[in-house]
MOPAC internal coordinates of N, CA, C and O (Angstrom, degrees):
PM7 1SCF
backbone

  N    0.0000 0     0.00 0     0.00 0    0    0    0
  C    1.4483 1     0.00 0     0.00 0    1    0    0
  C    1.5177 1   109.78 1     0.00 0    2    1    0
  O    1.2310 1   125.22 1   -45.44 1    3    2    1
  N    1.1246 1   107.58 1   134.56 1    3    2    1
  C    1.8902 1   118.56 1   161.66 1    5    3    2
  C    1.6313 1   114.98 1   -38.99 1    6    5    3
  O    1.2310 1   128.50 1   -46.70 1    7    6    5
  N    1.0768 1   101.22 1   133.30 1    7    6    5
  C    1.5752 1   114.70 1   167.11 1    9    7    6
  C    1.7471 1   102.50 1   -67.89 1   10    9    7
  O    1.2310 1   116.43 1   -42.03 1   11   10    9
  N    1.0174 1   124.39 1   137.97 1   11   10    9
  C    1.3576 1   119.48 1  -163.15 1   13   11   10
  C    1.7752 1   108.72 1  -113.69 1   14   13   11
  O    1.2310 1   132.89 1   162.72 1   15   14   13
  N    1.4641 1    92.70 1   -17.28 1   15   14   13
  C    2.0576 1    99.58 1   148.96 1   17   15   14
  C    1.4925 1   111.83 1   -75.13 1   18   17   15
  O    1.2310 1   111.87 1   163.01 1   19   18   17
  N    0.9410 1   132.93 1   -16.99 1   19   18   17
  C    1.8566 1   130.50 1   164.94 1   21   19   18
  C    1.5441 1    85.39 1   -66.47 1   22   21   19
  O    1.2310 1   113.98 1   107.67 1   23   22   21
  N    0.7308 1   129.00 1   -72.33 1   23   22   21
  C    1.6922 1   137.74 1  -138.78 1   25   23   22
  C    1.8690 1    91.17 1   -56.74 1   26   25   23
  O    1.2310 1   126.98 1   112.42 1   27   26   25
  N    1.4776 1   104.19 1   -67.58 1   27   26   25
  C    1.4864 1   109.19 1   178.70 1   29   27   26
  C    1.5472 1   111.95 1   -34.97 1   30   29   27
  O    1.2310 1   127.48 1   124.48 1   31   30   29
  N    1.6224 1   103.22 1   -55.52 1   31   30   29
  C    1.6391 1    92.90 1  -171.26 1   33   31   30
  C    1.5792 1   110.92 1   -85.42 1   34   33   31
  O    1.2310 1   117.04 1   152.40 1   35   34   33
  N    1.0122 1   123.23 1   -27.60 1   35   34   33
  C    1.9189 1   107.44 1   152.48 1   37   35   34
  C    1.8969 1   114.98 1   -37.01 1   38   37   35
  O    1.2310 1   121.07 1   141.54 1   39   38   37
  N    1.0642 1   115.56 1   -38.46 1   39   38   37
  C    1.5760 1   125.83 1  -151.10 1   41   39   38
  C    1.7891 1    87.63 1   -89.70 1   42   41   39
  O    1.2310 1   119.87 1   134.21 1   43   42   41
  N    1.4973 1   117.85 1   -45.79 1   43   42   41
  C    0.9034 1   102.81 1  -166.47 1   45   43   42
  C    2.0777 1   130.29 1  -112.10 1   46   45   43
  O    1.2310 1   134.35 1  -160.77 1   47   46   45
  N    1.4953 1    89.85 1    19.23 1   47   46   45
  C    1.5933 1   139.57 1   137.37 1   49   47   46
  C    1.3519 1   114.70 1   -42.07 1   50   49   47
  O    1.2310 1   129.23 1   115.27 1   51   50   49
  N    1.4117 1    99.82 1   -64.73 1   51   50   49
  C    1.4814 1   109.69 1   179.17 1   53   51   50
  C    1.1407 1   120.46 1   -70.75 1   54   53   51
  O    1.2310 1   121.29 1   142.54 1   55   54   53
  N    1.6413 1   115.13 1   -37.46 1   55   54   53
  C    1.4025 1   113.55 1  -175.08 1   57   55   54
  C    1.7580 1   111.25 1   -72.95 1   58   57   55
  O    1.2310 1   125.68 1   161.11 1   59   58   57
  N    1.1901 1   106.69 1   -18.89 1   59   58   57
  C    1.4480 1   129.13 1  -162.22 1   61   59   58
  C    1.8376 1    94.75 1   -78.87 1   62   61   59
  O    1.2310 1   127.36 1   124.83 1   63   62   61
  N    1.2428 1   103.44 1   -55.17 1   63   62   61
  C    1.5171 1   105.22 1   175.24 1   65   63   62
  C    1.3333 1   119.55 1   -80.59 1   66   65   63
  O    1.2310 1   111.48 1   148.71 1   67   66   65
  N    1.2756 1   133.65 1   -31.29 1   67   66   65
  C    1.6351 1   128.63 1   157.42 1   69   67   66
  C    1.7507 1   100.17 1   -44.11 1   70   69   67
  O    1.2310 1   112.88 1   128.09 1   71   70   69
  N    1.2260 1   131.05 1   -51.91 1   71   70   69
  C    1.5093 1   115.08 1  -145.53 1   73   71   70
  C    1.4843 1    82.60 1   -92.55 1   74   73   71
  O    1.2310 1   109.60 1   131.55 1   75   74   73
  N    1.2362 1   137.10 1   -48.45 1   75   74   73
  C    2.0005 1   116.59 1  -173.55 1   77   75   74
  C    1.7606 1   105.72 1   -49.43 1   78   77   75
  O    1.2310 1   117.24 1   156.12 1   79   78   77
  N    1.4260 1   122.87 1   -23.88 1   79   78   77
  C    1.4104 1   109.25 1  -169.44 1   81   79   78
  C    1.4975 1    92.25 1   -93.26 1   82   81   79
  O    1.2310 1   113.14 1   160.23 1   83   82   81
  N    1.4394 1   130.57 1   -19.77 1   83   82   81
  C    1.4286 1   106.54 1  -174.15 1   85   83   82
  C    2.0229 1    98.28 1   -96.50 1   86   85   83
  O    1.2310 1   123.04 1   165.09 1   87   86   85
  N    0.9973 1   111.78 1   -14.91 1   87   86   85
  C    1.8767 1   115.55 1   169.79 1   89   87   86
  C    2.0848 1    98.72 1   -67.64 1   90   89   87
  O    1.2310 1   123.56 1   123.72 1   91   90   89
  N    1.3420 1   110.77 1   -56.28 1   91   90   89
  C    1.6284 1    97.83 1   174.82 1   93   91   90
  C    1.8456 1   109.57 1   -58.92 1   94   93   91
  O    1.2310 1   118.12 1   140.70 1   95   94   93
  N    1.3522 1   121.18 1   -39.30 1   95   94   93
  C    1.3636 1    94.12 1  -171.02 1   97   95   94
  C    1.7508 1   108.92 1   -95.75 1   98   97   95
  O    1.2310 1   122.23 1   177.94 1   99   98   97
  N    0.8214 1   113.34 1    -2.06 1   99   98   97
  C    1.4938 1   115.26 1   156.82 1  101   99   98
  C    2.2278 1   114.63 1   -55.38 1  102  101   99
  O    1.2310 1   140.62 1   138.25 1  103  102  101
  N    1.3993 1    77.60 1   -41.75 1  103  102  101
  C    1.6999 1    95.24 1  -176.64 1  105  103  102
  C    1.3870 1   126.51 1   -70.26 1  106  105  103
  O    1.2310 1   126.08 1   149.61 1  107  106  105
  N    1.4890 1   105.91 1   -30.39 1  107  106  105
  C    1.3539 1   128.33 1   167.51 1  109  107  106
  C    0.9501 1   121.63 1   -53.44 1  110  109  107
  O    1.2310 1   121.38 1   142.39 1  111  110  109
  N    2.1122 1   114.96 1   -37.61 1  111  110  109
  C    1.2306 1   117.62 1  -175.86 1  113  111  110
  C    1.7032 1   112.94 1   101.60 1  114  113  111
  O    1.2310 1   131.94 1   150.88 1  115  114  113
  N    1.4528 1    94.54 1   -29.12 1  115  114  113
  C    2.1945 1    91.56 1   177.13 1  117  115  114
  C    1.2091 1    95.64 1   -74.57 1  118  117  115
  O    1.2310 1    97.22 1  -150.27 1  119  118  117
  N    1.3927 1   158.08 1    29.73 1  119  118  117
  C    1.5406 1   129.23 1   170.01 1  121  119  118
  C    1.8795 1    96.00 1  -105.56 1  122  121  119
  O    1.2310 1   129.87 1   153.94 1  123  122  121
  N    1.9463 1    98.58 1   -26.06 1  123  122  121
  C    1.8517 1   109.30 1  -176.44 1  125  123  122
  C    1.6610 1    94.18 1   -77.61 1  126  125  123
  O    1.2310 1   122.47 1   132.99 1  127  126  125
  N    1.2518 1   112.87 1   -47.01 1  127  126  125
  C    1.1305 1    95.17 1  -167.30 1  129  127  126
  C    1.1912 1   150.74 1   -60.82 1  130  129  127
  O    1.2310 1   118.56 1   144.87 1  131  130  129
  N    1.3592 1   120.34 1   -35.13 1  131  130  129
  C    1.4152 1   136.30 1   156.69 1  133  131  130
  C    1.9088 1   112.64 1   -60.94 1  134  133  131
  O    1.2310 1   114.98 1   139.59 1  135  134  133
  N    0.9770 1   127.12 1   -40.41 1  135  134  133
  C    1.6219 1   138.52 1   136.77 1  137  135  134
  C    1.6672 1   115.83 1    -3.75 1  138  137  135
  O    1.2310 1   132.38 1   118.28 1  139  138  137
  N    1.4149 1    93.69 1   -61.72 1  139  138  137
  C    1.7918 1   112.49 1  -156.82 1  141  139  138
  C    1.6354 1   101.48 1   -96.19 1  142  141  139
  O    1.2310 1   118.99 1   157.94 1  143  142  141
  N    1.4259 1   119.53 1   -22.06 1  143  142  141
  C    1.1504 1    96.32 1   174.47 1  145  143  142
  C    1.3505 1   124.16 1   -87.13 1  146  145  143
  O    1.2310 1   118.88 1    -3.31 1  147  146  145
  N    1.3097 1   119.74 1   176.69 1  147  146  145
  C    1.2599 1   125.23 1  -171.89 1  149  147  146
  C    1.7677 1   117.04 1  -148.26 1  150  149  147
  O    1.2310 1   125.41 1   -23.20 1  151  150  149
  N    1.1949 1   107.22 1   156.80 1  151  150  149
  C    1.8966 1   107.45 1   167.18 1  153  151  150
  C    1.6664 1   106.09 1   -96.35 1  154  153  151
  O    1.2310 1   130.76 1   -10.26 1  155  154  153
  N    1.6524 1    96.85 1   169.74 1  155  154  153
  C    1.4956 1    94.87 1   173.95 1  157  155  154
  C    1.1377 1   126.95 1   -74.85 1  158  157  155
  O    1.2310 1   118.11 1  -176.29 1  159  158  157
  N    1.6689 1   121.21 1     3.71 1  159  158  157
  C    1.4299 1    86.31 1   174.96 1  161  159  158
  C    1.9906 1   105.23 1   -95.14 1  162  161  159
  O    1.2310 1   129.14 1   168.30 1  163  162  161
  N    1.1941 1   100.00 1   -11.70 1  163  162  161
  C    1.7974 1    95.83 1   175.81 1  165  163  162
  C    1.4662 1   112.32 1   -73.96 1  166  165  163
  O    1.2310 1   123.27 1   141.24 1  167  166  165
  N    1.3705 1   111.34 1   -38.76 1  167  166  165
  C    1.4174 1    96.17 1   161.41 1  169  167  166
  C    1.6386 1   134.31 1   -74.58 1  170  169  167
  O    1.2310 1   128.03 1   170.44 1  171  170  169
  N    1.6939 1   102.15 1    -9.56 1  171  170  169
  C    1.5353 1   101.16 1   155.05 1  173  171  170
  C    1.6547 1   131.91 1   -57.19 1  174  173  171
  O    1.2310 1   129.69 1   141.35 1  175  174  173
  N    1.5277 1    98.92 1   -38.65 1  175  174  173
  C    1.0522 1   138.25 1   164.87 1  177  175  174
  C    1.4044 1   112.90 1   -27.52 1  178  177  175
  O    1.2310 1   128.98 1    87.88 1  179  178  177
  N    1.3539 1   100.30 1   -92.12 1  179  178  177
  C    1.6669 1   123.05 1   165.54 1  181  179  178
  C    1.6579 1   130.61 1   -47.72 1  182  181  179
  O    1.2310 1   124.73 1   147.02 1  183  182  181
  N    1.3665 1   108.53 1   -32.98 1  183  182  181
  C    1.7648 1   124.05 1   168.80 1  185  183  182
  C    1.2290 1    92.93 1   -80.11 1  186  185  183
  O    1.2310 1    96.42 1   171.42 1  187  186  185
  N    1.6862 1   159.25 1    -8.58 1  187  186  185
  C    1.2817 1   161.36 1  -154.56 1  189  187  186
  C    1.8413 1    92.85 1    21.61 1  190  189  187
  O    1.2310 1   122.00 1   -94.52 1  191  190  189
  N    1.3066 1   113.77 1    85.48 1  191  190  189
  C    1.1780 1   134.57 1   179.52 1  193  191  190
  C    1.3433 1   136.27 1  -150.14 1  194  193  191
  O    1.2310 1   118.84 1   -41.49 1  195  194  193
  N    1.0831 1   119.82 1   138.51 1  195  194  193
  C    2.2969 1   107.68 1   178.58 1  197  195  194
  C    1.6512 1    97.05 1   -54.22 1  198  197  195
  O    1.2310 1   128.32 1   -20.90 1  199  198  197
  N    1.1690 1   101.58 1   159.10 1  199  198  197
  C    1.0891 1   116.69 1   137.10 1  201  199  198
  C    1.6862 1   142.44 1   -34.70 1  202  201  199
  O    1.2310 1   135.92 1   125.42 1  203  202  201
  N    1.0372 1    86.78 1   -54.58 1  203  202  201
  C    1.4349 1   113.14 1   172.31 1  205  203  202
  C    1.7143 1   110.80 1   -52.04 1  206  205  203
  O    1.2310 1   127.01 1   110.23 1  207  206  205
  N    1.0184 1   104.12 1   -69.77 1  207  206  205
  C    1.4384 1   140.90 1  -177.31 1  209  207  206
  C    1.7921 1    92.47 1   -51.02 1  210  209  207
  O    1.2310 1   120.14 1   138.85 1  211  210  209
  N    1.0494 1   117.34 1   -41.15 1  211  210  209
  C    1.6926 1   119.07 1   174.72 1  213  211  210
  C    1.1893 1   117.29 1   -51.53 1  214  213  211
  O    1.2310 1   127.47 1   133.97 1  215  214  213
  N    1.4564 1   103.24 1   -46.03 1  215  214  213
  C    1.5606 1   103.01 1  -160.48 1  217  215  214
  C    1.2954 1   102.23 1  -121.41 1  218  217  215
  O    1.2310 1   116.16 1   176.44 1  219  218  217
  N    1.5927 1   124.90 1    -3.56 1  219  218  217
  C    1.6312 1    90.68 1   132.86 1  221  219  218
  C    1.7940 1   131.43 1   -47.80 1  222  221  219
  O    1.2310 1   135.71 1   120.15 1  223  222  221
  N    1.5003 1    87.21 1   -59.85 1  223  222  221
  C    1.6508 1    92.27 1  -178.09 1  225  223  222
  C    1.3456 1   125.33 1   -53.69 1  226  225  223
  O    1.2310 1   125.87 1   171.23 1  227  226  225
  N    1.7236 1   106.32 1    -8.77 1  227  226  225
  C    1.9542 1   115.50 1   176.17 1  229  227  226
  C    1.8688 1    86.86 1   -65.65 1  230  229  227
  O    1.2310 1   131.17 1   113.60 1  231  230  229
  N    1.5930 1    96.05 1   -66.40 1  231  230  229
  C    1.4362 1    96.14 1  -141.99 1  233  231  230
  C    1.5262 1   106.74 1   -82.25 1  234  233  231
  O    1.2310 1   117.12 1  -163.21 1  235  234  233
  N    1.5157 1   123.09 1    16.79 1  235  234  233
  C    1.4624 1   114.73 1   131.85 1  237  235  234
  C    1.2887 1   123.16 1  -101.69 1  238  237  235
  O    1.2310 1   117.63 1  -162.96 1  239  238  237
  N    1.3088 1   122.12 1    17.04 1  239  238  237
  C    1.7275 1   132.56 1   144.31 1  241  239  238
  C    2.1184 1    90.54 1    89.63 1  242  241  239
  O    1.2310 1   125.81 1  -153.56 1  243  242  241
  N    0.8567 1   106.44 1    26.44 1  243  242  241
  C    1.5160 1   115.56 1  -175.22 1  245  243  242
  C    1.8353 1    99.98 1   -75.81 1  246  245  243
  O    1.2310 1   127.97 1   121.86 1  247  246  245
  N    1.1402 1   102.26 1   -58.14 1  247  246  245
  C    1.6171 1   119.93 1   174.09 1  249  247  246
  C    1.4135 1   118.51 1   -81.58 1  250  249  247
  O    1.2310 1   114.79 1   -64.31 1  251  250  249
  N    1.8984 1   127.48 1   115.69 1  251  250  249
  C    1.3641 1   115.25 1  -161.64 1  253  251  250
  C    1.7904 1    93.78 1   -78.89 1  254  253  251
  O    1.2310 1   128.69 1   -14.72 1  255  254  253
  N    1.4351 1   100.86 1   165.28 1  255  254  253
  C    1.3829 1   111.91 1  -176.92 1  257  255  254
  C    1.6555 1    92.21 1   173.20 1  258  257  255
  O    1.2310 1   136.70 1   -16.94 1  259  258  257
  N    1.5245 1    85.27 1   163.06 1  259  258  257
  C    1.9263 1   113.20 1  -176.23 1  261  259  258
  C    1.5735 1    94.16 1  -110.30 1  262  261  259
  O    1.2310 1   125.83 1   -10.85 1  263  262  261
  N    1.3390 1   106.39 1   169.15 1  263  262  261
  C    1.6063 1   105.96 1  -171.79 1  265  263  262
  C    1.6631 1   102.48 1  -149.83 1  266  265  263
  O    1.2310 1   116.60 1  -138.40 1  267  266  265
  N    1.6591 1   124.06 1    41.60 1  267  266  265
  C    1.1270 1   119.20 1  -148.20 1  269  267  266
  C    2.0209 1    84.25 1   -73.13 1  270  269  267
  O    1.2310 1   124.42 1   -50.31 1  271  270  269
  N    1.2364 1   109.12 1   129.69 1  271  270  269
  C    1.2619 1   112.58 1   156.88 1  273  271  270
  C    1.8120 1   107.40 1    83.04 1  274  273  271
  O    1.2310 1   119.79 1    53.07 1  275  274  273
  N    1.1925 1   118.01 1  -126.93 1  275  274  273
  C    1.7576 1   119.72 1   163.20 1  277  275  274
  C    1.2840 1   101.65 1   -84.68 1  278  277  275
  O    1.2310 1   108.65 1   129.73 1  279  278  277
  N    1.1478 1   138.83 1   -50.27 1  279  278  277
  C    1.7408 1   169.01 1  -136.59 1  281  279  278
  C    1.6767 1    87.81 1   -75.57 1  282  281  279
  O    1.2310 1   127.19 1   -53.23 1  283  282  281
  N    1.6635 1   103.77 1   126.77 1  283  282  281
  C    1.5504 1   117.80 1  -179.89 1  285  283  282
  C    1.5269 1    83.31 1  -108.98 1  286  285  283
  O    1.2310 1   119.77 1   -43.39 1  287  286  285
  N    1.6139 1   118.04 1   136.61 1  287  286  285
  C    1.2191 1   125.98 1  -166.58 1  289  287  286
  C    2.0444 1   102.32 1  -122.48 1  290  289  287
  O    1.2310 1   109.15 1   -99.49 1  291  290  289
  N    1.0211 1   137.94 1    80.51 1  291  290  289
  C    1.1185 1   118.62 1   176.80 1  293  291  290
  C    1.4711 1   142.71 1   -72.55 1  294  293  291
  O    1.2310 1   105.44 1   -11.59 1  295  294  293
  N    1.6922 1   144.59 1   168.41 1  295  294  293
  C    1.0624 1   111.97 1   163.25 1  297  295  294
  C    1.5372 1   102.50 1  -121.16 1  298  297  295
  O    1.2310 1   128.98 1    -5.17 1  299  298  297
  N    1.3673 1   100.29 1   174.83 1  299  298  297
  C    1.6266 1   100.19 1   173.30 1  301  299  298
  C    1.2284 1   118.16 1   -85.69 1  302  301  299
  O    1.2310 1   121.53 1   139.51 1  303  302  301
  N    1.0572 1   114.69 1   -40.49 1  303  302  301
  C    1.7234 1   117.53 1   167.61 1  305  303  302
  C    1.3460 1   128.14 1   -64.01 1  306  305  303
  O    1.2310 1   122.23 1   144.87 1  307  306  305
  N    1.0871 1   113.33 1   -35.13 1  307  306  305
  C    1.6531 1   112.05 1   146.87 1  309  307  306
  C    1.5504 1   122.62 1   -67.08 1  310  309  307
  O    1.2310 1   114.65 1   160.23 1  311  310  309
  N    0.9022 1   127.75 1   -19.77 1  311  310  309
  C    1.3799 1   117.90 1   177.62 1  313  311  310
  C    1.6078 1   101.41 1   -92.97 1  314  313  311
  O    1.2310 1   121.86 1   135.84 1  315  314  313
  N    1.1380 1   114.04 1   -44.16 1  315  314  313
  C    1.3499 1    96.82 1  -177.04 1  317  315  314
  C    1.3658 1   111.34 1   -73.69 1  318  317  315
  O    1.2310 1    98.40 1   155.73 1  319  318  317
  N    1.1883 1   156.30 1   -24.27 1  319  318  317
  C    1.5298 1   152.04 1    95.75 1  321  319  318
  C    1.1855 1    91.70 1    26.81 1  322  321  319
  O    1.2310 1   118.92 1    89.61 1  323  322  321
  N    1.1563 1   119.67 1   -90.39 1  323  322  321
  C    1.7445 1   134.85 1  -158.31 1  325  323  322
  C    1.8905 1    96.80 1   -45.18 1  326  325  323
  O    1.2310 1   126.76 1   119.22 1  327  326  325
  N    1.2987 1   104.61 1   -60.78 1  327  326  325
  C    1.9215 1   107.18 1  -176.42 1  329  327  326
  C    1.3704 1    90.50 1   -58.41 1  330  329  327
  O    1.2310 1   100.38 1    85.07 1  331  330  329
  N    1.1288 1   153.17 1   -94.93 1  331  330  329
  C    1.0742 1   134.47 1  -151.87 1  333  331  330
  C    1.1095 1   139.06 1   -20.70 1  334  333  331
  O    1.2310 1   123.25 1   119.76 1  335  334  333
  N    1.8299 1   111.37 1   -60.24 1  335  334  333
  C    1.4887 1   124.49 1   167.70 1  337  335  334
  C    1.4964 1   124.06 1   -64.48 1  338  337  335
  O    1.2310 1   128.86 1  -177.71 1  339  338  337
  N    1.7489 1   100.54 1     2.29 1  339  338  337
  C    1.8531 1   103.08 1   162.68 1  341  339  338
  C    1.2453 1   122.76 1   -97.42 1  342  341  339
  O    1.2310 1   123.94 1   176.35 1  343  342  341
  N    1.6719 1   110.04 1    -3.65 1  343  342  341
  C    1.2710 1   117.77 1   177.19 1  345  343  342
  C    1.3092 1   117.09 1   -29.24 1  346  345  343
  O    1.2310 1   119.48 1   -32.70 1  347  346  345
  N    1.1687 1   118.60 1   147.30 1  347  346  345
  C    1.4801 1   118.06 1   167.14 1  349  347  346
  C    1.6019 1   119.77 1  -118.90 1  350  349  347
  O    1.2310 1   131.88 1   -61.70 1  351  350  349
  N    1.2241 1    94.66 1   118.30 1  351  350  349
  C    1.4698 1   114.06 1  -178.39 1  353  351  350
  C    2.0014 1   126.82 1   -36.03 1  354  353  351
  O    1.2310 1   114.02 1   -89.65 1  355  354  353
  N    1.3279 1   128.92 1    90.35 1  355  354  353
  C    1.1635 1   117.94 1  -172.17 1  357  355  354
  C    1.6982 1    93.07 1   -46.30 1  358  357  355
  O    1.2310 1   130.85 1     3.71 1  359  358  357
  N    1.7448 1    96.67 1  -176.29 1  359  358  357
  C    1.5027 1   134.18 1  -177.62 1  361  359  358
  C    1.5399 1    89.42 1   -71.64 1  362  361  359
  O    1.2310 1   114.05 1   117.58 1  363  362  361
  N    1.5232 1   128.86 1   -62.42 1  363  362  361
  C    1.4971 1   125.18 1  -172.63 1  365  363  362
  C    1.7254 1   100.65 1   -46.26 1  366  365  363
  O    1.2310 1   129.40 1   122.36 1  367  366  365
  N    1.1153 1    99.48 1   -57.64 1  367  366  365
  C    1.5547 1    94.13 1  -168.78 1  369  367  366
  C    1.3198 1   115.36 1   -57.46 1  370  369  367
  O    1.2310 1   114.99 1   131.80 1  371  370  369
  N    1.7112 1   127.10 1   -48.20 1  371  370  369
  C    0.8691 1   118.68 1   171.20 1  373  371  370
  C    2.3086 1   140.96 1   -33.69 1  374  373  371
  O    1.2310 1   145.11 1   121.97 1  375  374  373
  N    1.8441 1    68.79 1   -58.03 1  375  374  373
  C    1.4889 1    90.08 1   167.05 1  377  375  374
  C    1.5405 1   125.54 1   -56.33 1  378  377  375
  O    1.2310 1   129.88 1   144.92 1  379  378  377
  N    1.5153 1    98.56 1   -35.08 1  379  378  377
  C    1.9993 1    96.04 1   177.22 1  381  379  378
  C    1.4233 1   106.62 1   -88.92 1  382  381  379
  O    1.2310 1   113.15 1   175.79 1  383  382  381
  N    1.1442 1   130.55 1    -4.21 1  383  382  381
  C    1.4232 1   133.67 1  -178.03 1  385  383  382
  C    1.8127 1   103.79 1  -100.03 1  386  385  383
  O    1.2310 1   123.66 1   167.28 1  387  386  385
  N    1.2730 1   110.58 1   -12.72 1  387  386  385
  C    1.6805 1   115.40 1   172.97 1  389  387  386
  C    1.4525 1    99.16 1   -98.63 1  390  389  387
  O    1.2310 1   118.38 1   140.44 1  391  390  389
  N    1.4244 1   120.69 1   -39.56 1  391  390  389
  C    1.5003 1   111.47 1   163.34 1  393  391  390
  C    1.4741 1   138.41 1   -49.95 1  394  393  391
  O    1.2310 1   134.02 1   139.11 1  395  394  393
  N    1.6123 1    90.49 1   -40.89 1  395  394  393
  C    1.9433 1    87.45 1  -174.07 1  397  395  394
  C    1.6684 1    98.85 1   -95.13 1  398  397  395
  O    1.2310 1   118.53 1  -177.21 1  399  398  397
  N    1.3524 1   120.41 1     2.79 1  399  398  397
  C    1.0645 1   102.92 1   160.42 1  401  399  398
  C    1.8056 1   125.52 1  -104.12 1  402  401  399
  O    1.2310 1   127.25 1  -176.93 1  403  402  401
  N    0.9610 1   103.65 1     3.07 1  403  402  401
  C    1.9236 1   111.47 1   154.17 1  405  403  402
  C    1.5053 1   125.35 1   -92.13 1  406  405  403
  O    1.2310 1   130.25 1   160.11 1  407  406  405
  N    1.6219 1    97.84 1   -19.89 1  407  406  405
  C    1.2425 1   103.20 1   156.09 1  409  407  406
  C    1.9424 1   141.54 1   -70.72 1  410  409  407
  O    1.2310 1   143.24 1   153.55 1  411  410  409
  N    1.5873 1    72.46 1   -26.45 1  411  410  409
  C    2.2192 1    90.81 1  -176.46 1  413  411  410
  C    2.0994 1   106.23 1   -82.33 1  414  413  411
  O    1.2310 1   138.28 1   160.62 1  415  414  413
  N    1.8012 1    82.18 1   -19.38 1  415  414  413
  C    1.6191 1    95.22 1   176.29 1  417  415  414
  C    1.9803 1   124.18 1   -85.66 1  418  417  415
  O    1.2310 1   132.28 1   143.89 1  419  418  417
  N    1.3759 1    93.88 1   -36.11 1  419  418  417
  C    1.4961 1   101.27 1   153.41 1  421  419  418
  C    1.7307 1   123.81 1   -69.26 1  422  421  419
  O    1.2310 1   119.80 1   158.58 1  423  422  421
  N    0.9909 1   117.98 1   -21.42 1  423  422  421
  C    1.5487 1   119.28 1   173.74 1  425  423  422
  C    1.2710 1   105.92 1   -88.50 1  426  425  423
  O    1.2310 1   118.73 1   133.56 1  427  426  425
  N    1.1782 1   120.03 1   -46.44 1  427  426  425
  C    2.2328 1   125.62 1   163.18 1  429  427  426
  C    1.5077 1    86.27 1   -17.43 1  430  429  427
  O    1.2310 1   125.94 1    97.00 1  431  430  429
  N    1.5705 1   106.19 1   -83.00 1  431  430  429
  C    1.3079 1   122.05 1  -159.55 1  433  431  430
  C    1.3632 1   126.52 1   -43.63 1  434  433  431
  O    1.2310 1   125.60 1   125.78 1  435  434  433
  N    1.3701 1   106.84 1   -54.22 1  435  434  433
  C    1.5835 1    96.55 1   175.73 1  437  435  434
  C    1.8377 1   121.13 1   -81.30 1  438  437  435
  O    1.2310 1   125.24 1   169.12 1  439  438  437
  N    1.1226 1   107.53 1   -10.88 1  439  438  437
  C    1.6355 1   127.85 1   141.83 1  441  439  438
  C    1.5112 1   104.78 1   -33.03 1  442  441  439
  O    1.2310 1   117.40 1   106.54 1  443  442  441
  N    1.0954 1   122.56 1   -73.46 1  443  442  441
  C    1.2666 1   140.75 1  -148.60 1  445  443  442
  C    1.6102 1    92.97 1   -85.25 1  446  445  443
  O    1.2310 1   109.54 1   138.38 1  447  446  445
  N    1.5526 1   137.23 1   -41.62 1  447  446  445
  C    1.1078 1   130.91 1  -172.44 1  449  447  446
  C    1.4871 1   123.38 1   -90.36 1  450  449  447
  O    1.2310 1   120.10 1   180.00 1  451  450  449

């Protein structure tokens, strides 16, 4: 009869080499990538926008996107990238961002004097 600790470490050989080939293609980026992309209407979806309204904003390059062929290719991480940097600034924010900049302007000054 088989030693049945051979057997384990054959078994777990295998398991050992299945997970380094799925840790390299994880690493590569093809397991995110096909993941992250998207069509226009999910990224209509996600911009809470028409359709329409998409691809104006493609074809004044307002909205990032790939264009392999006819095919508008989106990603999610760029778009949500994209929502972010439209954020709109509350009143707090506003106000401390008018502060430290009358403040960097009063120090100019006595700099300067």
């Amino acid at each position: 009869m088989e030693n049945p600790f051979e057997l384990f470490a054959l078994r777990l050989a295998s398991i050992e080499h299945h997970l380094v080939s799925l840790t390299e293609f994880l690493k590569s980026g093809q397991g995110n990538q096909q993941e992250d992309s998207i069509n226009a209407v999910e990224a209509a979806k996600i911009l809470h926008m028409a359709i329409a309204t998409l691809y104006v904003k493609t074809s004044k390059k307002i909205v990032p996107h790939t264009k392999p062929g006819k095919k508008l290719i989106f990603s999610r991480k760029e778009l949500d990238k994209y929502m972010s940097e439209k954020k709109v600034k509350t009143l707090n924010e506003e106000i401390e961002e008018n502060e430290h900049l009358v403040f960097k302007r009063l120090i100019k000054r006595n700099e300067a004097a």
